[in-house]
Rosetta silent file (secondary structure, phi, psi, omega in degrees, C-alpha in Angstrom):
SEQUENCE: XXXXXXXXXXXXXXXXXXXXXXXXXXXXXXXXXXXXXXXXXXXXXXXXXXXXXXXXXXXXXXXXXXXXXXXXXXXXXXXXXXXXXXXXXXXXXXXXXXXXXXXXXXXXXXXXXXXXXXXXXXXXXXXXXXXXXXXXXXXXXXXXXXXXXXXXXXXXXXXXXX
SCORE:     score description
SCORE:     0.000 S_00000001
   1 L     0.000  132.820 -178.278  128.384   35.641  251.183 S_00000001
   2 L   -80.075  170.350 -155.488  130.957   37.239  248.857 S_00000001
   3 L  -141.681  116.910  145.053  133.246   34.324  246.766 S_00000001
   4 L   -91.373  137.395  149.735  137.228   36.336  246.001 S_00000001
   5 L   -46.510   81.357 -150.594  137.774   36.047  242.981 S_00000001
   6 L   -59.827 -174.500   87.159  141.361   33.617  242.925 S_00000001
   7 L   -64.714  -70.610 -166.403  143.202   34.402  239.344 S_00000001
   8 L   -57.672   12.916 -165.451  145.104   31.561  240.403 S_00000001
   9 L  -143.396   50.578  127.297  142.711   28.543  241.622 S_00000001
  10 L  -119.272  -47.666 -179.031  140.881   29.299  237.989 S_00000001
  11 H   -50.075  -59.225  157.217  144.277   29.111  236.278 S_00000001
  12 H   -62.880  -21.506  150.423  144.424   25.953  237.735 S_00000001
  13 H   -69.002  -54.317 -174.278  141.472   24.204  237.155 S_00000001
  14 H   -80.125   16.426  176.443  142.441   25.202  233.612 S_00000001
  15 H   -80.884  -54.374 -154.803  145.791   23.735  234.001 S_00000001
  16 H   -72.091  -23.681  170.678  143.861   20.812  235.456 S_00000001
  17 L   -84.536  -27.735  178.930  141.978   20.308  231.802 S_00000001
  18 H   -60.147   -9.169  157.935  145.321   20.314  230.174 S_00000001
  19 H   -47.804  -71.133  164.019  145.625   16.855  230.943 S_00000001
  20 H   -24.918  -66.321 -177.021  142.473   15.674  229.402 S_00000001
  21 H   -64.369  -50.254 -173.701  142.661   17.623  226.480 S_00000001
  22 H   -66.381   -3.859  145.268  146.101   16.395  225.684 S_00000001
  23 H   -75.463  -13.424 -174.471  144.971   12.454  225.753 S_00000001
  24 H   -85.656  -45.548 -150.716  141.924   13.466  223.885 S_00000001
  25 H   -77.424  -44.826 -161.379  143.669   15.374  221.257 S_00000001
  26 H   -63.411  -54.322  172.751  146.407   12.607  220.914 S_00000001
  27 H   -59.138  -11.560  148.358  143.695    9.789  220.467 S_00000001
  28 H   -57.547  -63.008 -177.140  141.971   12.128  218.076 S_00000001
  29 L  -106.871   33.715  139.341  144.948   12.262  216.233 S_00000001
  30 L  -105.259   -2.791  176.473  145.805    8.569  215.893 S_00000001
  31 L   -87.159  -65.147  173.251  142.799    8.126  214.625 S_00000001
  32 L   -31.969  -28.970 -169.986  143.813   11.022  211.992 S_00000001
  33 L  -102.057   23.011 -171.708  146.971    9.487  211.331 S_00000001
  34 L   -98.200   92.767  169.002  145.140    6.292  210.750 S_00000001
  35 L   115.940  -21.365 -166.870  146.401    5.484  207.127 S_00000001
  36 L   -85.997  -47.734  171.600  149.126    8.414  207.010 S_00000001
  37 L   129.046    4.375  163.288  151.670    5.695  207.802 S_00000001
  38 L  -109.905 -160.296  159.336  153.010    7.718  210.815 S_00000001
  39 L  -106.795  154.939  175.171  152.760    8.165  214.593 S_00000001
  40 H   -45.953  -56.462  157.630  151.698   10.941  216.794 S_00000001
  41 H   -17.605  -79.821  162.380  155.206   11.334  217.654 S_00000001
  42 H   -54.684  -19.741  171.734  156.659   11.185  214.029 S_00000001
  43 H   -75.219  -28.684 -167.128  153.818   14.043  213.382 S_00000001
  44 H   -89.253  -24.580  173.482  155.405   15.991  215.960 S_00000001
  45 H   -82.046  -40.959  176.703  159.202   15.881  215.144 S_00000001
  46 H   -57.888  -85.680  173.789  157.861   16.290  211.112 S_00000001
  47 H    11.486  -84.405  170.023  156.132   18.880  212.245 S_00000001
  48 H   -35.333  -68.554  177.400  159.486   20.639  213.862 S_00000001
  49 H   -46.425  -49.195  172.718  161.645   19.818  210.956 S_00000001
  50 H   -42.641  -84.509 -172.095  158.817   21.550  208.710 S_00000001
  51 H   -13.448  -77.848 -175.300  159.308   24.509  210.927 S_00000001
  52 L  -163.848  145.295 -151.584  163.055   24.504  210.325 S_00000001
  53 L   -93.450  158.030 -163.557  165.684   22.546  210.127 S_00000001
  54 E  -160.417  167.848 -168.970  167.840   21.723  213.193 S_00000001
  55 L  -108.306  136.384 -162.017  170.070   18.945  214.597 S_00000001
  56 H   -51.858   -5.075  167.919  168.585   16.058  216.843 S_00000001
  57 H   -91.126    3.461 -176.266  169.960   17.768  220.318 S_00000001
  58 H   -91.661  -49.325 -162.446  167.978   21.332  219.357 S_00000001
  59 H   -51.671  -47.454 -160.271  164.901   18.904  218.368 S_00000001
  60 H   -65.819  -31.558  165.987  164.722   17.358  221.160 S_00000001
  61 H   -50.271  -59.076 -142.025  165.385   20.551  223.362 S_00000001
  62 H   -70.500  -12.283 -146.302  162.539   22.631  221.587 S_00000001
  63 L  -120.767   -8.356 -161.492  160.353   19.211  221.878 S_00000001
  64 L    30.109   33.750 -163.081  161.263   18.732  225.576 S_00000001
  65 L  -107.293  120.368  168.139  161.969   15.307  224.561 S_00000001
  66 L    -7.099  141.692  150.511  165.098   12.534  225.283 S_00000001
  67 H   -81.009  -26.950 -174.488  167.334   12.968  222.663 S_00000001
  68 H   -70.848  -11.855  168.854  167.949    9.418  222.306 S_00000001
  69 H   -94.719  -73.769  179.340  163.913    9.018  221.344 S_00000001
  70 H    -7.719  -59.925 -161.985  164.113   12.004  218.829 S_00000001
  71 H   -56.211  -34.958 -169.433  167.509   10.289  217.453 S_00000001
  72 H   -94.467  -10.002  179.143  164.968    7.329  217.162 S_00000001
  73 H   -99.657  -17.447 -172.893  161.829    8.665  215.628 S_00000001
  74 H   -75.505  -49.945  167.454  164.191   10.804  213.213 S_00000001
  75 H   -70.894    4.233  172.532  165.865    7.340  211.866 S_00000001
  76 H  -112.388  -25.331  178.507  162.595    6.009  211.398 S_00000001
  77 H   -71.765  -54.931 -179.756  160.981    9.470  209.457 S_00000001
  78 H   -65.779  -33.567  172.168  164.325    8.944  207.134 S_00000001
  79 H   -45.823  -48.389  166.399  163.813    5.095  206.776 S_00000001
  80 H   -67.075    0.272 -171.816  160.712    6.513  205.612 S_00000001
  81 L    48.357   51.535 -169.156  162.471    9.090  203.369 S_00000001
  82 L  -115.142  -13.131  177.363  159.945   11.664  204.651 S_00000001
  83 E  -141.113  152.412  178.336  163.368   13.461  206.518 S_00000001
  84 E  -132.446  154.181  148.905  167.146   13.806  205.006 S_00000001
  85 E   -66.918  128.175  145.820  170.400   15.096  206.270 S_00000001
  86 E  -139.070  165.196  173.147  172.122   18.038  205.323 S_00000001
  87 E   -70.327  154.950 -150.379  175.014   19.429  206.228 S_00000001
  88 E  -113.668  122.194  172.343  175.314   21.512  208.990 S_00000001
  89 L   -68.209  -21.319  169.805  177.683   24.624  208.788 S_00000001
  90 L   -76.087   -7.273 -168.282  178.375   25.156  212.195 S_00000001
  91 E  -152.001  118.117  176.526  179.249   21.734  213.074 S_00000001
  92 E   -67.415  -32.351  166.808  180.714   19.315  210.726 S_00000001
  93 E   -59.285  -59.583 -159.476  179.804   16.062  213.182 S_00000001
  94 E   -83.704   80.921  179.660  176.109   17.460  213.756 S_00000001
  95 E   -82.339  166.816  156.161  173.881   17.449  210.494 S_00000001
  96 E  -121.598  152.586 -141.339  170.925   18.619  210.307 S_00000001
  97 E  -106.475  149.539  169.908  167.496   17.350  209.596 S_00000001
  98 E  -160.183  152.019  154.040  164.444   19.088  206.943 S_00000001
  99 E   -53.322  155.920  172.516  162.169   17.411  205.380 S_00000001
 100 L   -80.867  174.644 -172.831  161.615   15.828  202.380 S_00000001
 101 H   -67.174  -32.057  173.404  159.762   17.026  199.487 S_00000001
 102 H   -59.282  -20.174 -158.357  157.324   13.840  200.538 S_00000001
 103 H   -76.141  -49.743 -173.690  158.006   14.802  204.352 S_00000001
 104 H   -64.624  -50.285 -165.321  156.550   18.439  203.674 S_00000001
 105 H   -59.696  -64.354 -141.866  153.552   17.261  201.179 S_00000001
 106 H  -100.199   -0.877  175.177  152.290   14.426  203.905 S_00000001
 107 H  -118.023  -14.611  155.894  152.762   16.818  206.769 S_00000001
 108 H   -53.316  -36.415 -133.596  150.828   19.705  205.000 S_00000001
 109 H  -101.503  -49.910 -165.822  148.292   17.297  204.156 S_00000001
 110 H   -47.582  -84.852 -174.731  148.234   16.559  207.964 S_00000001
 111 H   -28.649  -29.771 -172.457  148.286   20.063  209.054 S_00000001
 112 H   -93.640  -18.147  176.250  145.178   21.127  206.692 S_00000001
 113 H   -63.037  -40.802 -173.654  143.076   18.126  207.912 S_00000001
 114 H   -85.401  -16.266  169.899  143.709   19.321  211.716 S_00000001
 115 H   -78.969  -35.641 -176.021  142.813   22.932  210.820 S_00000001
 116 H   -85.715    8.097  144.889  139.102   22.033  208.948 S_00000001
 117 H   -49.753  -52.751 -162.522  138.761   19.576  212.209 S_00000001
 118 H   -75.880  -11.172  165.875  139.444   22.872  214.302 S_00000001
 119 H   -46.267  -95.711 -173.218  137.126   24.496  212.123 S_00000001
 120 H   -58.130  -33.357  165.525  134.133   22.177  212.653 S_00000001
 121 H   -60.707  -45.123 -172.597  134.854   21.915  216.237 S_00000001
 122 H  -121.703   16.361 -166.008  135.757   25.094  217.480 S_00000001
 123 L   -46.656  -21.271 -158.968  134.731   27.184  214.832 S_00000001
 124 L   -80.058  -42.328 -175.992  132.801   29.258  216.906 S_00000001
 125 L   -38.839   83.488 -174.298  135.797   30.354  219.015 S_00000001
 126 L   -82.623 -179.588 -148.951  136.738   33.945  218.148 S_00000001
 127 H   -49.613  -23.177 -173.784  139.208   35.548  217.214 S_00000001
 128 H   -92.524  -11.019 -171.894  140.077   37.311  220.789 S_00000001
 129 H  -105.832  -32.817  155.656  139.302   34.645  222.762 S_00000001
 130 H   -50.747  -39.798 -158.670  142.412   32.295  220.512 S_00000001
 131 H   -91.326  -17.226  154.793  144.612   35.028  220.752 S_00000001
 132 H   -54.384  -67.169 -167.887  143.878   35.104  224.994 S_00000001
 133 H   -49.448  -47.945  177.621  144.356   31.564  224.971 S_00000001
 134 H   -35.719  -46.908 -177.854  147.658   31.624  223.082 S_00000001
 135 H   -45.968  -61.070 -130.822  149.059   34.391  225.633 S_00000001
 136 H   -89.377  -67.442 -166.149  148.363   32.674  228.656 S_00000001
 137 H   -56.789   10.278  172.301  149.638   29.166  227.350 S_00000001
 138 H   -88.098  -69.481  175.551  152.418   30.518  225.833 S_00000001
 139 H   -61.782    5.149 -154.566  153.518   32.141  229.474 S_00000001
 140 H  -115.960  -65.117  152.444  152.166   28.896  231.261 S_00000001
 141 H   -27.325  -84.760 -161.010  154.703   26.921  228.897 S_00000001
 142 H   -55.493   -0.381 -177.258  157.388   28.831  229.235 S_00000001
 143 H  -105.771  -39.633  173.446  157.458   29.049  232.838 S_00000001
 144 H   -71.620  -26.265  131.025  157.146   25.240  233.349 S_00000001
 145 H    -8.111  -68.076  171.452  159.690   25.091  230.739 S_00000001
 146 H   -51.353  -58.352 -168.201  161.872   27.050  233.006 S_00000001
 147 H   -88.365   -5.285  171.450  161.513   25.284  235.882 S_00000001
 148 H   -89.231  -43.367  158.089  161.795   21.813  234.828 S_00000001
 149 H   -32.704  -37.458  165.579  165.009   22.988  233.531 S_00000001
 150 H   -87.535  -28.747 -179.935  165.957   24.134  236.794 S_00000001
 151 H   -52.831  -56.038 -150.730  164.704   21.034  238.380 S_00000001
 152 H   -81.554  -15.949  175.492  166.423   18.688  235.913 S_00000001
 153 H   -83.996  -20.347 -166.002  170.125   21.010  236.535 S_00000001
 154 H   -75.980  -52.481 -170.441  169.465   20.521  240.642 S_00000001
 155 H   -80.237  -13.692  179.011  169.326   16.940  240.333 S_00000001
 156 H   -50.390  -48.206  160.283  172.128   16.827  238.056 S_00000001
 157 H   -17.182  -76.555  151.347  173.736   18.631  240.620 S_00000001
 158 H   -30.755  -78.912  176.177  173.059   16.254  243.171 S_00000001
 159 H   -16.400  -66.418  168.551  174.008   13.418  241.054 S_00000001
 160 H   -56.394  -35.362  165.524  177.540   14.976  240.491 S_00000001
 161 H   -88.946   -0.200  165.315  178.188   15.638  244.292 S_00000001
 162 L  -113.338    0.000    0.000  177.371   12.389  245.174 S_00000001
């Protein structure tokens, strides 16, 4: 008996491992963070800020996160002086957050720890088979991206007409 080939019932079963992997990697990296003095969270907002600097309602967009938790791990990364304000030119109200020189040093520190992990784990993975995965989870993102965006303006919608 011939088996069709789905693309789309194998995209999903790997869809279906993104769960997994993303509680494994996060308990993998509290255990990394074991001693840095942050949280998975606070790795991930440093992280951003590292990138470039941007004002907590961009973070939290690009982060797909509340702003009102951003607002709250970002006053605890400056309590920690690992993030600062600057001024923002476009918006005088709106500053925006980069790291500190400590913020960058301790998240570099991070970042080079999680690459010789990815090393010893996955070293074997080449180079063609990373730059497949990126594609498709890049276009996987961005489509679920999309639509919880449209989801979250429908109920807004709602909300507002009722």
């Amino acid at each position: 008996m011939l088996v069709r080939f789905d693309p789309h019932e194998r995209l999903y079963k790997t869809l279906k491992l993104v769960r997994s992997i993303h509680l494994n990697m996060q308990r993998s990296a509290e255990h990394m963070l074991d001693g840095a003095g942050i949280s998975v969270a606070e790795r991930a907002v440093l992280e951003l800020f590292c990138e470039i600097p941007l004002t907590v309602p961009e973070a939290a967009r690009r982060l797909s996160m509340k702003r009102q938790f951003v607002l709250r791990i970002v006053t605890g990364l400056m309590d920690k002086q690992l993030l600062e304000r600057q001024p923002n030119p476009e918006h005088r109200r709106a500053y925006l957050c980069a790291p500190t020189a400590a913020g960058r040093d301790l998240f570099e520190e991070i970042h080079r720890r999680e690459i010789e992990m990815l090393h010893v784990l996955l070293g074997d993975i080449n180079q063609t088979d990373a730059v497949a995965a990126l594609r498709v989870m890049t276009r996987v993102a961005t489509a679920f991206e999309r639509l919880a965006g449209e989801l979250d303006e429908a109920v807004e919608e709602e909300t507002f007409e009722a």
